[in-house]
N, C-alpha and C positions, 0 to 999 in steps of 0.2 A: 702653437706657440708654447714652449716650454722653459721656463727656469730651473738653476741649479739648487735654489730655493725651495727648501719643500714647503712653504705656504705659498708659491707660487707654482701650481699647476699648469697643466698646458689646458686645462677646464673652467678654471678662476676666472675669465669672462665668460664665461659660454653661457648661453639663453637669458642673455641682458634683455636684447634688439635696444632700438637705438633709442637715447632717452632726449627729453626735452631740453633745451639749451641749460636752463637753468639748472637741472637737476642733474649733468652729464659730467663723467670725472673728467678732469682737465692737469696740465702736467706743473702748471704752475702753482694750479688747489693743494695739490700732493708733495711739493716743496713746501710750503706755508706749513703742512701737518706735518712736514718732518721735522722740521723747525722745531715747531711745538712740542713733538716729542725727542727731540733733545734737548732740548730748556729744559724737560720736567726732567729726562734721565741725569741731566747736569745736577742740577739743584738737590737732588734725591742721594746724587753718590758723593756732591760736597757735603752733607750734613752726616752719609754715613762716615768720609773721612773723621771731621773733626769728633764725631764719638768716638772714635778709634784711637786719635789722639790726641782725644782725655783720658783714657785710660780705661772707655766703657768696651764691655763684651760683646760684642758685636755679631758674632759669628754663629750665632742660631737664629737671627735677623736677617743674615745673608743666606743660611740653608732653607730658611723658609719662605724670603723672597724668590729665591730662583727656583722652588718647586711648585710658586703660586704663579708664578711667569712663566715659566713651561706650561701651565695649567691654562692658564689666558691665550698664551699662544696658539693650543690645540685648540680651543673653541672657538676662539676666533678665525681658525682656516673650515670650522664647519659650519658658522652662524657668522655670517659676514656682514649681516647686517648691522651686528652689534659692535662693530669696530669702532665706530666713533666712541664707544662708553670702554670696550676690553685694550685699545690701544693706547693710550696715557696712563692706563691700568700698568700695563705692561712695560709701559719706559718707565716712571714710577720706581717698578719691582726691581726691572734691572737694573736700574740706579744704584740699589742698596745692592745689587750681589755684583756690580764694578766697581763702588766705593769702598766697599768690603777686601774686595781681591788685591783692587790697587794698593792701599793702605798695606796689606801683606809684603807686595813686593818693591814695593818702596822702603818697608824697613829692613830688607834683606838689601837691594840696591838701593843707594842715593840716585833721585836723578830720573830712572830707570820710566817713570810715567809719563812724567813731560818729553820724555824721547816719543814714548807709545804713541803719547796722543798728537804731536807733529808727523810722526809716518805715518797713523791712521788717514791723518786728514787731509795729507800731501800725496798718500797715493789713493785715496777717493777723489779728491782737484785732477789730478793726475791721469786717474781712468776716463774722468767725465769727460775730460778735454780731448781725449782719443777717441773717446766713441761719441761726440756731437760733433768731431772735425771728420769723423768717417777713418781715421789710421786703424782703428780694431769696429770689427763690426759682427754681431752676434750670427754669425751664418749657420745652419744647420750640423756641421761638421765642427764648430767651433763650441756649437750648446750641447752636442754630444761629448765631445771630449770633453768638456766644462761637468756638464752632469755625473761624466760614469766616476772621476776623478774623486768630488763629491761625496759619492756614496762609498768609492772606495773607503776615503778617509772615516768616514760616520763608522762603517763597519769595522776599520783599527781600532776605533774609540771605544767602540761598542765589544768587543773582543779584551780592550784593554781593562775594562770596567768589569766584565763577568771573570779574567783573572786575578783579578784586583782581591776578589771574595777570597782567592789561594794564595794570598802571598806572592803572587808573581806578576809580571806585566809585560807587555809587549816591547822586545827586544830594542834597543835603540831612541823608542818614542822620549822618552824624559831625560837622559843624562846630556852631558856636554862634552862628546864625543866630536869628530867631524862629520859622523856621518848621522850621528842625532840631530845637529844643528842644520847639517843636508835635509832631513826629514820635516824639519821645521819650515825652512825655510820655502819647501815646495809645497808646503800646508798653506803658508801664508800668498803664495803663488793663487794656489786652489780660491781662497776665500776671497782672495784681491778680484780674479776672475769673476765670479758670482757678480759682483757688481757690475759687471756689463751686462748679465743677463737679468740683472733687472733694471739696468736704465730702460733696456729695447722693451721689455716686457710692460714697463709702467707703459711707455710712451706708445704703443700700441691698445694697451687699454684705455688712453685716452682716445684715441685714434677711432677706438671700435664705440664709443660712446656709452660707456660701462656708464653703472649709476653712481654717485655722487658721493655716497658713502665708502665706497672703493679706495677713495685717496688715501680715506685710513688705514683698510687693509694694506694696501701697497705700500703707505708709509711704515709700518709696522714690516712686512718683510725687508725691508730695505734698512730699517735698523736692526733687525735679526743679524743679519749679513755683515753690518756695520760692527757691532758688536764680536761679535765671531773673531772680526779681520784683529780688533785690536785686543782681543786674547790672544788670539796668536802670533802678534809681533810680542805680546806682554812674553808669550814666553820663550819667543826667539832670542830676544836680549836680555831673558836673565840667564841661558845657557851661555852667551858671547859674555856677559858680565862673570860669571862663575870661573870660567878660564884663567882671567885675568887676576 
């Protein structure tokens, strides 16, 4: 079993064996923790808006929240034990670098968020209801295509960052072209996908009787993912906004 998730391995349950009722992850545990860690990512990126505008500087706040949540993320895909304490850790961090980023492109767009976060959340409702009624289901050939898709993209990013250093970037990725907003939009495609490879992926870790603190890891990539999906509608719609 593998996810498009890189803190979700196709090893991330392996050599559990099967745990006592009480101490066994369950897929309802793992809603409850995600919960909680979007309460905390809420709270954390409303308090960095309103710094933002008041008029505080906010923006070395956000570059060191998101290199201390990158940091929590790594550890917690190799100490998984420690999820219950690096996962609210980490929604927390990314709070302050989505309240940070939002607050940017809200004062470039009116508007422009509250669109975000209704298509973030309507096409999470939207996958979930397709992959628990059976219309998309995570088949071998679908978590392949889901994966390689993935790391294509990682590797643009990654490509576009080590140009970055010369003055130049990967052709099409940023402007508001039609075929940069094509490019966009089949990113948001990519990210939207991931989410089905971790609904199957959780609900088979429940399945396999993974341990109990699991829910947190699992909630944790499942907000990685979440996160992801609505930076990248954040910047589908400010190239459809820039148009106009």
């Amino acid at each position: 079993m593998k996810s498009g998730n890189p803190a979700l391995g196709s090893k991330t349950f392996a050599g559990f064996g099967q745990q006592t009722y009480g101490n066994r992850m369950t897929v309802s545990g793992t809603v409850n923790k995600s919960i909680i860690m979007l309460a905390l990512l809420v709270i954390s990126a409303y308090i960095t808006w309103n710094m933002q505008a008041e008029g505080g500087n906010i923006y070395p706040f956000v570059i060191g929240a998101a290199i201390l949540a990158f940091v929590a993320a790594i550890v917690t895909h190799f100490v998984k034990r420690i999820a219950m304490v690096t996962a609210p850790i980490y929604a927390i961090l990314e709070g302050v670098v989505l309240g940070g980023v939002s607050a940017m492109y809200q004062s470039l767009y009116n508007g422009i968020v509250q669109q975000a976060v209704i298509l973030t959340f309507g096409v999470f409702a939207g996958l979930l209801f397709a992959y628990k009624t059976g219309l998309i289901r995570a088949s071998e050939n679908f978590r392949r295509g889901v994966i390689a898709a993935t790391f294509g993209i990682l590797i643009m990013y990654v490509a576009n960052l080590i140009l970055s250093f010369f003055g130049h970037q990967v052709p099409f990725l940023h402007d508001a072209s039609p075929l940069g907003i094509g490019i966009s939009v089949v990113i948001v495609i990519v990210a939207a996908l991931n989410l089905v490879l971790d609904f199957d992926f959780i609900e088979r870790g429940a399945e396999n009787g993974a341990p109990k603190y699991m829910e947190w890891y699992s909630s944790l990539t499942l907000m990685i993912t979440l996160v992801w999906l609505y930076l990248e509608i954040l910047r589908l719609l400010s190239k459809i906004y820039s148009r106009n």
